[in-house]
PDB file with SEQRES, HELIX, SHEET and CRYST1 records, atoms N, CA, C and O in Angstrom:
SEQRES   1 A   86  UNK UNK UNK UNK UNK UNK UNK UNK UNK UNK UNK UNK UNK          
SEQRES   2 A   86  UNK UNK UNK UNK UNK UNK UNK UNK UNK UNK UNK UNK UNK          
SEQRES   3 A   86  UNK UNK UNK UNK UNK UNK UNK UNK UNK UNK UNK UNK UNK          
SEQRES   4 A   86  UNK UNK UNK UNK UNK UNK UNK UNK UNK UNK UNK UNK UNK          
SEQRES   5 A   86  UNK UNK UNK UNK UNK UNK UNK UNK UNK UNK UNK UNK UNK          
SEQRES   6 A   86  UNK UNK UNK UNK UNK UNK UNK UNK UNK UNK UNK UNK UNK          
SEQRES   7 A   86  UNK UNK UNK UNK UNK UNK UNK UNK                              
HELIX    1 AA1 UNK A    2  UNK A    9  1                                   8    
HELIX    2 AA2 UNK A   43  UNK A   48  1                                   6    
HELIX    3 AA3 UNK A   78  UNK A   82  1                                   5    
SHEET    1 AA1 3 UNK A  17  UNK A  23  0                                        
SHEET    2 AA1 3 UNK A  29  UNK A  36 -1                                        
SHEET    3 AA1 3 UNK A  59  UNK A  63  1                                        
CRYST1    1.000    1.000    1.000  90.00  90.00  90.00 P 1           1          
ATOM      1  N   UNK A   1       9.469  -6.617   2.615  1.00  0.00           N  
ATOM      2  CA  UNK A   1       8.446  -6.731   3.643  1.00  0.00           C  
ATOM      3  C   UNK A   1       7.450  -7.839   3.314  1.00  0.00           C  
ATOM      4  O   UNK A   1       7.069  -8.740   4.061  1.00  0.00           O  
ATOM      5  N   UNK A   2       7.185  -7.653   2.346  1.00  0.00           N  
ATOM      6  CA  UNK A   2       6.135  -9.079   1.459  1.00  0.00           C  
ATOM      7  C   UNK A   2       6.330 -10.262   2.515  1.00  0.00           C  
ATOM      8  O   UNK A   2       5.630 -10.656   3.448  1.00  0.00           O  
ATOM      9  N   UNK A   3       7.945 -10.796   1.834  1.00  0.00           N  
ATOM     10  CA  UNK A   3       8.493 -12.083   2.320  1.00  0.00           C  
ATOM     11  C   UNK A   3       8.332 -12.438   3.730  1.00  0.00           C  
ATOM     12  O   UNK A   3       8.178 -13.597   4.115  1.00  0.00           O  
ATOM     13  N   UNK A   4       8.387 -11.009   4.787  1.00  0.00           N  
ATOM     14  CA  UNK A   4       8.540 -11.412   5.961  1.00  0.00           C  
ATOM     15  C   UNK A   4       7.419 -11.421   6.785  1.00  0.00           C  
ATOM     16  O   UNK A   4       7.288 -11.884   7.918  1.00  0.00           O  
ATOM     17  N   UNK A   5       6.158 -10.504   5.630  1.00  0.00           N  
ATOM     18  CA  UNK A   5       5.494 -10.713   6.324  1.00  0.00           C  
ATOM     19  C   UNK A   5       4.584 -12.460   5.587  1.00  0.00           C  
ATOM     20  O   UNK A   5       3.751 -13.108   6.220  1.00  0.00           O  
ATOM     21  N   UNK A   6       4.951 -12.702   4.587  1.00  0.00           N  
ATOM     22  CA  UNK A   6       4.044 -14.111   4.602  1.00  0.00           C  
ATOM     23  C   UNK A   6       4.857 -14.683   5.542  1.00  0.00           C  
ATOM     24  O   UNK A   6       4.206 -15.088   6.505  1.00  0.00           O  
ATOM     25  N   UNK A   7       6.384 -14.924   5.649  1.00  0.00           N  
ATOM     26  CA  UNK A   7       6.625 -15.754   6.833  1.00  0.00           C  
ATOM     27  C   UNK A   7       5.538 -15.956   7.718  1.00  0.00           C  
ATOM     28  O   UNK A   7       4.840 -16.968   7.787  1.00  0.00           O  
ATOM     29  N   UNK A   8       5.437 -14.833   8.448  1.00  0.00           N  
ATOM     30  CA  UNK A   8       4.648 -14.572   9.843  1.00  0.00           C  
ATOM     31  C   UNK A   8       3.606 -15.260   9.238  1.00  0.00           C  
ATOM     32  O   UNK A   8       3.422 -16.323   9.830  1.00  0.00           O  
ATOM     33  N   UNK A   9       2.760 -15.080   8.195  1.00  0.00           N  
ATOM     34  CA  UNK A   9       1.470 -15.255   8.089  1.00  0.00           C  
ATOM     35  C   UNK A   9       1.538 -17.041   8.206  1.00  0.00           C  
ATOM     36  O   UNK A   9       0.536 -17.688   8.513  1.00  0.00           O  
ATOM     37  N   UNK A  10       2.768 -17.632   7.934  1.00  0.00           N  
ATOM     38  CA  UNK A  10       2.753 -18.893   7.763  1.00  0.00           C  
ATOM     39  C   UNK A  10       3.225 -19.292   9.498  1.00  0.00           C  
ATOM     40  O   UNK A  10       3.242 -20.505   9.704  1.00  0.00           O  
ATOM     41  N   UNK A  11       3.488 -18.664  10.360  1.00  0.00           N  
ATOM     42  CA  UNK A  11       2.971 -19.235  11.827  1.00  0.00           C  
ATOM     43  C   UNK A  11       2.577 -18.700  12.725  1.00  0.00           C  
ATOM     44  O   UNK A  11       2.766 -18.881  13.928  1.00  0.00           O  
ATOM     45  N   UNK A  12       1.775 -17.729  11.975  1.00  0.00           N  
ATOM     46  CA  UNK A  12       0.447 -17.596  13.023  1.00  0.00           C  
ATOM     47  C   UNK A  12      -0.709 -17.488  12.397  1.00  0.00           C  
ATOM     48  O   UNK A  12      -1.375 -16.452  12.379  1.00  0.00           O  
ATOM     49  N   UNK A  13      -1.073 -18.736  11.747  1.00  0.00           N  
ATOM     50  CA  UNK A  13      -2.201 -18.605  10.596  1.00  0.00           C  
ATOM     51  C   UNK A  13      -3.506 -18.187  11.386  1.00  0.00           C  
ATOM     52  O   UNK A  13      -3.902 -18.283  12.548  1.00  0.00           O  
ATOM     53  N   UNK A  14      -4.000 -17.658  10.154  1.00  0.00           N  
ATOM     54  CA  UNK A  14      -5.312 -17.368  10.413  1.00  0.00           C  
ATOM     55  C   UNK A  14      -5.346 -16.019  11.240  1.00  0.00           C  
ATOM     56  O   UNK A  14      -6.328 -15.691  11.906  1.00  0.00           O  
ATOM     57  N   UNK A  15      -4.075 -15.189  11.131  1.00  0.00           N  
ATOM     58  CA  UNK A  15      -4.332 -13.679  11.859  1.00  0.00           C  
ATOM     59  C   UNK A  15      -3.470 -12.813  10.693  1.00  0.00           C  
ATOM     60  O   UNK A  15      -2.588 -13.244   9.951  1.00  0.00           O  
ATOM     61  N   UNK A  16      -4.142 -11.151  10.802  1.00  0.00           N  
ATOM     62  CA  UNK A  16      -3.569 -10.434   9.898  1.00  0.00           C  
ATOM     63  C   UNK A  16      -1.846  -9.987  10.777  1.00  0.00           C  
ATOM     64  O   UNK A  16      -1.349 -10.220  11.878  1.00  0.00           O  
ATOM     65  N   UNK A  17      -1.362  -9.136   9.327  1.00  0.00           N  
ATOM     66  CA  UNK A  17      -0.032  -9.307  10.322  1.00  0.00           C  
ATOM     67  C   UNK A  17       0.174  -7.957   8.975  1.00  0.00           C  
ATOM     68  O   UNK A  17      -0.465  -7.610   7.982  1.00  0.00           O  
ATOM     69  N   UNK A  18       1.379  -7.546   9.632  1.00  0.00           N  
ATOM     70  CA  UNK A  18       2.071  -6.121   8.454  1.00  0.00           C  
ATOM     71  C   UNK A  18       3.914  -6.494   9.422  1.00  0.00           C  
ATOM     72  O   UNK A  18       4.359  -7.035  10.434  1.00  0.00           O  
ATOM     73  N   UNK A  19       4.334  -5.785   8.270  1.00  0.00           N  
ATOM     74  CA  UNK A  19       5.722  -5.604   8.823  1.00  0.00           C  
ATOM     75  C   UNK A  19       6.670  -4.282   8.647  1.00  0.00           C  
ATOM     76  O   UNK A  19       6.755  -3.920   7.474  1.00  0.00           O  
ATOM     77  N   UNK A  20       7.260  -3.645   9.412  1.00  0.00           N  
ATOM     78  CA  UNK A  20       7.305  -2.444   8.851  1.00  0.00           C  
ATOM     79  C   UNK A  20       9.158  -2.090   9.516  1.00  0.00           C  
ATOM     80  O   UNK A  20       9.792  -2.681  10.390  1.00  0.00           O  
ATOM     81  N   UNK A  21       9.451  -1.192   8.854  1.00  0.00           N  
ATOM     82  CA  UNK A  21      10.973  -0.829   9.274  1.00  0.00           C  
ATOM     83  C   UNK A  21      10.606   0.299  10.422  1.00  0.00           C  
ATOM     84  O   UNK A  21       9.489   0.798  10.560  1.00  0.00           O  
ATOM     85  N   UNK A  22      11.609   0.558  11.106  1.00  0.00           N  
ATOM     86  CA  UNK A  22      11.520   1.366  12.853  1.00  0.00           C  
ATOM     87  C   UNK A  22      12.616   1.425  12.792  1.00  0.00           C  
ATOM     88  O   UNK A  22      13.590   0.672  12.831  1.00  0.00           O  
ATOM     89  N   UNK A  23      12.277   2.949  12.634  1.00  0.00           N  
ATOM     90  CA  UNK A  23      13.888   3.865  13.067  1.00  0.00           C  
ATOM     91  C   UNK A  23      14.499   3.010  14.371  1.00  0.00           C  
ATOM     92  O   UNK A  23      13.749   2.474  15.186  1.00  0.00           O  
ATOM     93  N   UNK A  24      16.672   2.923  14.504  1.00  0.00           N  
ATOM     94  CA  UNK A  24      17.045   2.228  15.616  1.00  0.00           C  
ATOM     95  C   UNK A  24      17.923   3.161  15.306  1.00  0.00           C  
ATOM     96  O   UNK A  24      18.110   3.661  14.197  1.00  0.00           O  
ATOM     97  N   UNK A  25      18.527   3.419  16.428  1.00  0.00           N  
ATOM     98  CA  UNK A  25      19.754   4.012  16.970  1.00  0.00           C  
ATOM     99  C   UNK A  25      21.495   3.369  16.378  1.00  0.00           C  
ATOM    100  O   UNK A  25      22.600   3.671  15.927  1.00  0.00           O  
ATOM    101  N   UNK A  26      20.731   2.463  16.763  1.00  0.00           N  
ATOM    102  CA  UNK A  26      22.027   1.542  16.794  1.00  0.00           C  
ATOM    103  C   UNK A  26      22.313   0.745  14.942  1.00  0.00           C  
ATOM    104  O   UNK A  26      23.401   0.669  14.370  1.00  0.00           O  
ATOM    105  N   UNK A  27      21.327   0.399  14.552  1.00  0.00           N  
ATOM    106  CA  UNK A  27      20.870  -0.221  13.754  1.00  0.00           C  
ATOM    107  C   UNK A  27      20.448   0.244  12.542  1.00  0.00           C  
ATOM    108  O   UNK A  27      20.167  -0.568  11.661  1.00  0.00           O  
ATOM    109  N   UNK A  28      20.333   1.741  12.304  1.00  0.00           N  
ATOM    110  CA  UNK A  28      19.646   2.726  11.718  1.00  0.00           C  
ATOM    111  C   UNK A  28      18.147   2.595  11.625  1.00  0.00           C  
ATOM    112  O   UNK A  28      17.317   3.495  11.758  1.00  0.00           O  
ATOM    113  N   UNK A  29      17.853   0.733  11.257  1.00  0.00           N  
ATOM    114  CA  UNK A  29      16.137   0.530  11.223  1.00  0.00           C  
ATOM    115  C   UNK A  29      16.103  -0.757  11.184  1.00  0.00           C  
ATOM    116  O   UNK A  29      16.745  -1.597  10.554  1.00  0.00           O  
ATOM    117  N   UNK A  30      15.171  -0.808  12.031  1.00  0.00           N  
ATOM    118  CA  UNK A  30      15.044  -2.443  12.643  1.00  0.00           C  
ATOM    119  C   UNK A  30      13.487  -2.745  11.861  1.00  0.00           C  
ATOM    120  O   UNK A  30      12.576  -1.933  11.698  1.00  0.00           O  
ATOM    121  N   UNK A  31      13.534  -4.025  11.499  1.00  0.00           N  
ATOM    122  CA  UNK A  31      12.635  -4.745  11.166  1.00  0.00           C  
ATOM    123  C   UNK A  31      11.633  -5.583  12.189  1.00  0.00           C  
ATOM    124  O   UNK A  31      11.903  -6.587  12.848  1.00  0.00           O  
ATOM    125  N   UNK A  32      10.151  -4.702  12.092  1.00  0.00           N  
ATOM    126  CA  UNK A  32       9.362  -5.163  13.576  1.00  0.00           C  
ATOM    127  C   UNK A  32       7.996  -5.773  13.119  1.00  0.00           C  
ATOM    128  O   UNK A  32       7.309  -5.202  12.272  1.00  0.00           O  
ATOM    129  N   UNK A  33       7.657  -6.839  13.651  1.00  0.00           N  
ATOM    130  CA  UNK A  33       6.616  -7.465  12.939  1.00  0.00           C  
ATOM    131  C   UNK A  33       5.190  -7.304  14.040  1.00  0.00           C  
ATOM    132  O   UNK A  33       5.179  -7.348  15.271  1.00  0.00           O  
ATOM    133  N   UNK A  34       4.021  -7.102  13.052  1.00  0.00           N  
ATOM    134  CA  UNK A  34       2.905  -6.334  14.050  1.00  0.00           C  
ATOM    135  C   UNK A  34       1.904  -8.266  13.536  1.00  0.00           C  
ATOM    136  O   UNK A  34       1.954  -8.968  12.526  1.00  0.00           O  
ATOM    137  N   UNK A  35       1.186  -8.386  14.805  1.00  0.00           N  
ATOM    138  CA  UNK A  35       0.505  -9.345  14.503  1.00  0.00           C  
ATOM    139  C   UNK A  35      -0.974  -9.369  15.144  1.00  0.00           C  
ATOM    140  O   UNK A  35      -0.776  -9.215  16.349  1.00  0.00           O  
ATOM    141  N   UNK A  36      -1.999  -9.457  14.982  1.00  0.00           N  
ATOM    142  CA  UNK A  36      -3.079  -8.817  15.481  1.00  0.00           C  
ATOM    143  C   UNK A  36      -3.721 -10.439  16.429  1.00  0.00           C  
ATOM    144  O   UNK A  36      -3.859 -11.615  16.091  1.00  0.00           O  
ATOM    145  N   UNK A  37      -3.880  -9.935  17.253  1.00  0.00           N  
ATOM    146  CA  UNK A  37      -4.606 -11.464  18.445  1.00  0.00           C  
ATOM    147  C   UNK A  37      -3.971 -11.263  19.799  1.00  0.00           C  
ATOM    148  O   UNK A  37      -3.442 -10.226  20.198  1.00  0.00           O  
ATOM    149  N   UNK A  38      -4.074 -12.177  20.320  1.00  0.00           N  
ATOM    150  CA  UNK A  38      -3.332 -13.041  21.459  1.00  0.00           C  
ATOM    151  C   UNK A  38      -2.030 -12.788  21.293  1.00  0.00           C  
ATOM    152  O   UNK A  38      -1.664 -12.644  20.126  1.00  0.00           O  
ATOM    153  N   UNK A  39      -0.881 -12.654  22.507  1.00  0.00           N  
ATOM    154  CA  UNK A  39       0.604 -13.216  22.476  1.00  0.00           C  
ATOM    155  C   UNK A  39       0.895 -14.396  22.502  1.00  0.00           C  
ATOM    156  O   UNK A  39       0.713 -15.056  23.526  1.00  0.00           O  
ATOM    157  N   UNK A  40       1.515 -15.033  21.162  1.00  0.00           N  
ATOM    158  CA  UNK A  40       2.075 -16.176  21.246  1.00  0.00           C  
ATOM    159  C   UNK A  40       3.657 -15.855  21.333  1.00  0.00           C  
ATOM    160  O   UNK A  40       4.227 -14.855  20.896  1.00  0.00           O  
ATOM    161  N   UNK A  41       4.126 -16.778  21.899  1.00  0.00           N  
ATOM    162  CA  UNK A  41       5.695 -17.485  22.062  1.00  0.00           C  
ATOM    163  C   UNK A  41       6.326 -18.106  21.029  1.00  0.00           C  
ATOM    164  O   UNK A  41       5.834 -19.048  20.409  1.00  0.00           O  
ATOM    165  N   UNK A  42       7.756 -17.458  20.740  1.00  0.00           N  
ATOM    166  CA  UNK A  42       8.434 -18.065  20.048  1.00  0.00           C  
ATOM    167  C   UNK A  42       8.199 -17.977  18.361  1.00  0.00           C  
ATOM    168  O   UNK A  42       8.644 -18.828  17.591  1.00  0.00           O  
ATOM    169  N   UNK A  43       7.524 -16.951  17.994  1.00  0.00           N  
ATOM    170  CA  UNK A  43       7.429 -16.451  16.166  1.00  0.00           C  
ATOM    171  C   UNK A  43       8.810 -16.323  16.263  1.00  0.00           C  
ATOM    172  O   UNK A  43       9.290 -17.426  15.998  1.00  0.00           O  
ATOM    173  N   UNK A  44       9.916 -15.298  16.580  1.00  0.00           N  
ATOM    174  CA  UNK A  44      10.611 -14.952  16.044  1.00  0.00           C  
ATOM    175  C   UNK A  44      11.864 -16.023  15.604  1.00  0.00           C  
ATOM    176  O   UNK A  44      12.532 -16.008  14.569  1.00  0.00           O  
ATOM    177  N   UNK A  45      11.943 -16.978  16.791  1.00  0.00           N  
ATOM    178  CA  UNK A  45      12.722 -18.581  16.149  1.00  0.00           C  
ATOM    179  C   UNK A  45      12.025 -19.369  15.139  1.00  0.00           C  
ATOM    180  O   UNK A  45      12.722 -19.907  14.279  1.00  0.00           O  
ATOM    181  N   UNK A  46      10.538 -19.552  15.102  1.00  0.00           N  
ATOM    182  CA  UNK A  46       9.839 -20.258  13.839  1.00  0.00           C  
ATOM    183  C   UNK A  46      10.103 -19.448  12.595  1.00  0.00           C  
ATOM    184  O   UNK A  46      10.625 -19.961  11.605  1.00  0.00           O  
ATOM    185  N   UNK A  47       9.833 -18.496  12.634  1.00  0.00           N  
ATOM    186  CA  UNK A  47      10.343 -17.689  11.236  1.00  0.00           C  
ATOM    187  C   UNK A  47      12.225 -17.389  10.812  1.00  0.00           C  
ATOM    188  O   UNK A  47      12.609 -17.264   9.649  1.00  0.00           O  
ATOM    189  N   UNK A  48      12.773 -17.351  11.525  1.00  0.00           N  
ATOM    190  CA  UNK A  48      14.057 -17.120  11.631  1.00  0.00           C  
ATOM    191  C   UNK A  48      14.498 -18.648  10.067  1.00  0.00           C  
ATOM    192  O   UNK A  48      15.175 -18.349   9.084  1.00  0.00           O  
ATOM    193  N   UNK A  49      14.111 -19.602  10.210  1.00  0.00           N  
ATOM    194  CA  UNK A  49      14.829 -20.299   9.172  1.00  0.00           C  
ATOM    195  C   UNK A  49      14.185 -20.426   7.811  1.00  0.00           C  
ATOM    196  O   UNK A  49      14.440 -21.232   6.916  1.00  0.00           O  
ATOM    197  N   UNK A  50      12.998 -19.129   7.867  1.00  0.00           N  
ATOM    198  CA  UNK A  50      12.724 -19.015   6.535  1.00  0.00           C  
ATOM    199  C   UNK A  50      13.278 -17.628   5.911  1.00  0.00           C  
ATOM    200  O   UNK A  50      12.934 -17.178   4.818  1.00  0.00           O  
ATOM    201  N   UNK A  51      14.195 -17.033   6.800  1.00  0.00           N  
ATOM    202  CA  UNK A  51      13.858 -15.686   6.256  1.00  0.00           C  
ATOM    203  C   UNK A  51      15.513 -15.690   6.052  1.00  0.00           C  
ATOM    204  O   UNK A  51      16.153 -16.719   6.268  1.00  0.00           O  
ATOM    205  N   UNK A  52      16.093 -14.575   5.660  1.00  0.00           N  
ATOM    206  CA  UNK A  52      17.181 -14.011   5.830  1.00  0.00           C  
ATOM    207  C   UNK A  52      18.078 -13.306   7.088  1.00  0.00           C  
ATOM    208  O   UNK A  52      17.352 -12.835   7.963  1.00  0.00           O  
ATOM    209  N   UNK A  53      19.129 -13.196   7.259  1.00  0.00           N  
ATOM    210  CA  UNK A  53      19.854 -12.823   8.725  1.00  0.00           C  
ATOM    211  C   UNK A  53      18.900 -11.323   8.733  1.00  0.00           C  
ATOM    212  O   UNK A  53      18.312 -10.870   9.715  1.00  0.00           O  
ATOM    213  N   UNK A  54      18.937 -10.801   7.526  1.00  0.00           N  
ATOM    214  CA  UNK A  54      18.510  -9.539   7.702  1.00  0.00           C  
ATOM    215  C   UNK A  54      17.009  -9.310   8.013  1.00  0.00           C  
ATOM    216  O   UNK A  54      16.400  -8.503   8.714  1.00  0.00           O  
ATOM    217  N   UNK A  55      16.659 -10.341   7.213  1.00  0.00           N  
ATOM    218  CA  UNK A  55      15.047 -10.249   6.974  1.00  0.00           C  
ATOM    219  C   UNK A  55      14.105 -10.850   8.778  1.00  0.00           C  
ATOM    220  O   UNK A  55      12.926 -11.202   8.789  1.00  0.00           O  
ATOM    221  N   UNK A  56      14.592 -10.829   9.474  1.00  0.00           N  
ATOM    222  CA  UNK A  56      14.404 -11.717  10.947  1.00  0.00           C  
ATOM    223  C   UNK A  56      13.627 -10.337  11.662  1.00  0.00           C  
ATOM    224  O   UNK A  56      14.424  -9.496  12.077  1.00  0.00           O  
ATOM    225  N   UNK A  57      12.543 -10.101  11.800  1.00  0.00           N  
ATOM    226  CA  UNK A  57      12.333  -9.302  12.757  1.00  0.00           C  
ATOM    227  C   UNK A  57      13.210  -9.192  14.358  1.00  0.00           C  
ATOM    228  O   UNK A  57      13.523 -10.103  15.124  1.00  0.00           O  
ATOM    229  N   UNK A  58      13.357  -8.218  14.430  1.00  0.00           N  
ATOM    230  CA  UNK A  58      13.873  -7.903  16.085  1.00  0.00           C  
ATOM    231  C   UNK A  58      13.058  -7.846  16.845  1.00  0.00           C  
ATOM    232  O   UNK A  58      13.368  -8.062  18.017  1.00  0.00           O  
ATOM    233  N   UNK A  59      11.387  -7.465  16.437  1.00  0.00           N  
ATOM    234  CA  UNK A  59      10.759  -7.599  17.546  1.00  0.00           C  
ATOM    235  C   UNK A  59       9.260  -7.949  17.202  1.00  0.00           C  
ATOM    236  O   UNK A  59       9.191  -7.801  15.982  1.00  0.00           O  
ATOM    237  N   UNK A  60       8.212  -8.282  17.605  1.00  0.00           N  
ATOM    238  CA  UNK A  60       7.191  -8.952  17.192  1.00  0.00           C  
ATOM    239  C   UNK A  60       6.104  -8.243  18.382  1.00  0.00           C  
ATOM    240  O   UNK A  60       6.104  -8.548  19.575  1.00  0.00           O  
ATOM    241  N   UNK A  61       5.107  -7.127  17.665  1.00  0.00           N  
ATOM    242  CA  UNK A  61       4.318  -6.901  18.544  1.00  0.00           C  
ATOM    243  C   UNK A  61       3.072  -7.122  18.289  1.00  0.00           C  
ATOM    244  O   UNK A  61       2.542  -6.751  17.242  1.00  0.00           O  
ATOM    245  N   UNK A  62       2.425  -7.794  19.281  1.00  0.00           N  
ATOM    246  CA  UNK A  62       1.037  -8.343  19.048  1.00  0.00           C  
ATOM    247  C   UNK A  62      -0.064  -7.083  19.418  1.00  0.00           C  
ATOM    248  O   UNK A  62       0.194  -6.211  20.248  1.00  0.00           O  
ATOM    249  N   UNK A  63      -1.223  -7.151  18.713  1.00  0.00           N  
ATOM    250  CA  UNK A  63      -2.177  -5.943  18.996  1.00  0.00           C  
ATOM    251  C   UNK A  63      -3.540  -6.896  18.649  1.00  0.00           C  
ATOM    252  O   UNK A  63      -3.815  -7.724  17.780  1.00  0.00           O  
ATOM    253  N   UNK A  64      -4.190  -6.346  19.746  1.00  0.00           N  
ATOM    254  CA  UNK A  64      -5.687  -6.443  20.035  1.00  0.00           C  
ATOM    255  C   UNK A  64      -6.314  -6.931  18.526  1.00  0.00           C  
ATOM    256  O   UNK A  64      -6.419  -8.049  18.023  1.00  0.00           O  
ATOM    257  N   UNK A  65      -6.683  -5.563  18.036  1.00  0.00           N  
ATOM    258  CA  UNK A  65      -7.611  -5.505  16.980  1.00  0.00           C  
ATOM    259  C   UNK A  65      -6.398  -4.312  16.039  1.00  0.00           C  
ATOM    260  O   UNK A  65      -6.146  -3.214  16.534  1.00  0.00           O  
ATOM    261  N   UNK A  66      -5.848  -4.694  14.859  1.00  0.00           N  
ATOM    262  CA  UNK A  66      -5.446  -3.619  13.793  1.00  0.00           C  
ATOM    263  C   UNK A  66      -6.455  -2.247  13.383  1.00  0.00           C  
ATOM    264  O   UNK A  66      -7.654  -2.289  13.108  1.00  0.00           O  
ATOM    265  N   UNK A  67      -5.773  -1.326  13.425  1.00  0.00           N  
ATOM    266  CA  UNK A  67      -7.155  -0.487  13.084  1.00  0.00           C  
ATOM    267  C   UNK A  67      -6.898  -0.465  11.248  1.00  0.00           C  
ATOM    268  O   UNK A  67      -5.923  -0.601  10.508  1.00  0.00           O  
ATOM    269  N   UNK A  68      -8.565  -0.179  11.045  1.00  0.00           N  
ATOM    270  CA  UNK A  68      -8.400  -0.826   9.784  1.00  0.00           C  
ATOM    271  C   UNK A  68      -9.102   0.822   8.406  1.00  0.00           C  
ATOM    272  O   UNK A  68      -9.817   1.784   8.683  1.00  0.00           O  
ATOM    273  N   UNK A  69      -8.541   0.478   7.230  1.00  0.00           N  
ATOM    274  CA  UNK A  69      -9.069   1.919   6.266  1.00  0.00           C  
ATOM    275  C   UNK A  69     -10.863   1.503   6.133  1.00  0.00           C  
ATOM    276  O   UNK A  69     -11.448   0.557   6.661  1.00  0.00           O  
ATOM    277  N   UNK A  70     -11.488   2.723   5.125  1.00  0.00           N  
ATOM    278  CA  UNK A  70     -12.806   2.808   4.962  1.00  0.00           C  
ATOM    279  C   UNK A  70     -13.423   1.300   4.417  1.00  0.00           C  
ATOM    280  O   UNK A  70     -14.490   0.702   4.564  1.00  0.00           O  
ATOM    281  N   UNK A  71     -12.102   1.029   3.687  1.00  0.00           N  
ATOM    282  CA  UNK A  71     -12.321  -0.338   3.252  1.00  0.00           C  
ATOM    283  C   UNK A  71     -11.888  -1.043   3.524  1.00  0.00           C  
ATOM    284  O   UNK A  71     -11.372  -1.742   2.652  1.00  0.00           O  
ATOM    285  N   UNK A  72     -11.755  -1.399   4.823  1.00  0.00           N  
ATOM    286  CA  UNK A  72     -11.472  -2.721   5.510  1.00  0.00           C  
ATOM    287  C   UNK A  72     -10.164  -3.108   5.332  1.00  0.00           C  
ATOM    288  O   UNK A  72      -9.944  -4.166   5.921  1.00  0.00           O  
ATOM    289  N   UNK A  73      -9.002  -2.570   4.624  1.00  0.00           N  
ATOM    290  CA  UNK A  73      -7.674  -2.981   4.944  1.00  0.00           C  
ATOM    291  C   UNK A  73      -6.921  -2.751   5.938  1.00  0.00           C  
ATOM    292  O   UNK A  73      -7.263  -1.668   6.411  1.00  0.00           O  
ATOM    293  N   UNK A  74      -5.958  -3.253   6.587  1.00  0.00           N  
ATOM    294  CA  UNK A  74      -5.210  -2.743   7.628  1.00  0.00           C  
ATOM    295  C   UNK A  74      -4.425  -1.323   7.592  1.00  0.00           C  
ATOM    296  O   UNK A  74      -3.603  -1.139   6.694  1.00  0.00           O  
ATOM    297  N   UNK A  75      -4.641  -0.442   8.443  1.00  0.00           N  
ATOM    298  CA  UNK A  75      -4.189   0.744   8.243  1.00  0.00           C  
ATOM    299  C   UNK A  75      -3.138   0.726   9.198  1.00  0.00           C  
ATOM    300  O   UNK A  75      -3.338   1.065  10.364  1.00  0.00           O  
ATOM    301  N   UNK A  76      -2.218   0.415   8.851  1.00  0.00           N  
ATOM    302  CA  UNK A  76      -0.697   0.072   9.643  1.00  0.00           C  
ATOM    303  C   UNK A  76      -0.073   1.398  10.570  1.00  0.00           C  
ATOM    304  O   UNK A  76       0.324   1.290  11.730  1.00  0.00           O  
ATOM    305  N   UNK A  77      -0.086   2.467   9.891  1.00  0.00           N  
ATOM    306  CA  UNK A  77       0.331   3.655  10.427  1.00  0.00           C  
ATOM    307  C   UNK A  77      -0.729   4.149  11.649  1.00  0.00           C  
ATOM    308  O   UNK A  77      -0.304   4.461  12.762  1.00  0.00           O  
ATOM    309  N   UNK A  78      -1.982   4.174  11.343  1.00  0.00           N  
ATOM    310  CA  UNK A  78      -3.023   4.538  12.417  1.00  0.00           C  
ATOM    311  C   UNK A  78      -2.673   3.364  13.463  1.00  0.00           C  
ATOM    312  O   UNK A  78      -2.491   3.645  14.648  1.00  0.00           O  
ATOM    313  N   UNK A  79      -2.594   2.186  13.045  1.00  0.00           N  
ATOM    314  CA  UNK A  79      -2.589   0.890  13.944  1.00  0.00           C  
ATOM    315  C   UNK A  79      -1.126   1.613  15.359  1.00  0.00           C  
ATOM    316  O   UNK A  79      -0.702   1.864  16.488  1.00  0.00           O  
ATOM    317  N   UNK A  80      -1.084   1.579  14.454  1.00  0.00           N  
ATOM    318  CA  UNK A  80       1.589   1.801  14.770  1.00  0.00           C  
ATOM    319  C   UNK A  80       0.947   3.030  16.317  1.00  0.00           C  
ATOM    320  O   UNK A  80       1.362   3.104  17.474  1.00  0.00           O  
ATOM    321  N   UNK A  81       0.193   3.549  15.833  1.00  0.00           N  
ATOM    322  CA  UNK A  81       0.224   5.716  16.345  1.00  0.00           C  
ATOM    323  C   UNK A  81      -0.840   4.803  17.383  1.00  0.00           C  
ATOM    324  O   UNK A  81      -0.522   5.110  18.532  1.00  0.00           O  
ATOM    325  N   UNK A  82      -1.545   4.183  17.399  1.00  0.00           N  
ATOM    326  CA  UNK A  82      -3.284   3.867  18.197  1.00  0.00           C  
ATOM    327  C   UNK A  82      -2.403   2.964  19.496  1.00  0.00           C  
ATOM    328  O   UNK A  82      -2.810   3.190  20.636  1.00  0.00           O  
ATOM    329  N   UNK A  83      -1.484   2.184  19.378  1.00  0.00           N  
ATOM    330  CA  UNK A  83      -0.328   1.749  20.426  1.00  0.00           C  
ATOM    331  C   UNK A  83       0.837   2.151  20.629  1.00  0.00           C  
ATOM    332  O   UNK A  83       1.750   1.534  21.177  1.00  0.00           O  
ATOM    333  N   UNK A  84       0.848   3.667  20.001  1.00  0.00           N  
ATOM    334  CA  UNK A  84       2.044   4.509  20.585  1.00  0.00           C  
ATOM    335  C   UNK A  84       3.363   3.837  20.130  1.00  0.00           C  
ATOM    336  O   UNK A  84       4.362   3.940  20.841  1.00  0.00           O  
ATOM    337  N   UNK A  85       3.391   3.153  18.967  1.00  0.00           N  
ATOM    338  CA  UNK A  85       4.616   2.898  18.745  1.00  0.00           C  
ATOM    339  C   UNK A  85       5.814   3.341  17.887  1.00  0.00           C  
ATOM    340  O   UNK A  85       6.986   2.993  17.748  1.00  0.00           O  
ATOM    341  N   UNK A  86       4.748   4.531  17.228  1.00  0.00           N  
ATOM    342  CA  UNK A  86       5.357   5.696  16.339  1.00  0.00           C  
ATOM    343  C   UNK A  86       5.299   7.125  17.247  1.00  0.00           C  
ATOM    344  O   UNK A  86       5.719   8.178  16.768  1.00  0.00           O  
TER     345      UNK A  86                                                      
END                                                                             
């Protein structure tokens, strides 16, 4: 997750980002990348030739504001549950 998520961090600088595995049906668990701002176009081809076939997110969801712990880190799971994506 590290790797994929500095990818991300390397094109969409200057925003926080997490990356996390999501149960798939098909897939058993897909790799989904959370990025906090605006929707931009086209992360998942800019990152694609740094990463691995595996390591490629399937899907890239952008959020408002991350919700964050007492101390200011990103709290990924509250974030995931606060846009219903868990």
């Amino acid at each position: 997750a590290e790797v994929v998520e500095a990818a991300l961090g390397r094109v969409v600088v200057g925003r926080r980002v997490f990356v996390r595995g999501v149960s798939d049906a098909v897939l058993g668990e897909r790799v989904v990348g959370f990025v906090e701002g605006d929707v931009m176009g086209g992360v998942i081809d800019s990152v694609r030739p740094m990463l691995g076939k595996y390591e490629v997110p399937k899907e890239v969801v952008f959020v408002d504001v991350f919700c964050e712990t007492a101390s200011g880190k990103v709290d990924a799971l509250s974030t995931m549950r606060e846009i219903e994506y868990v």
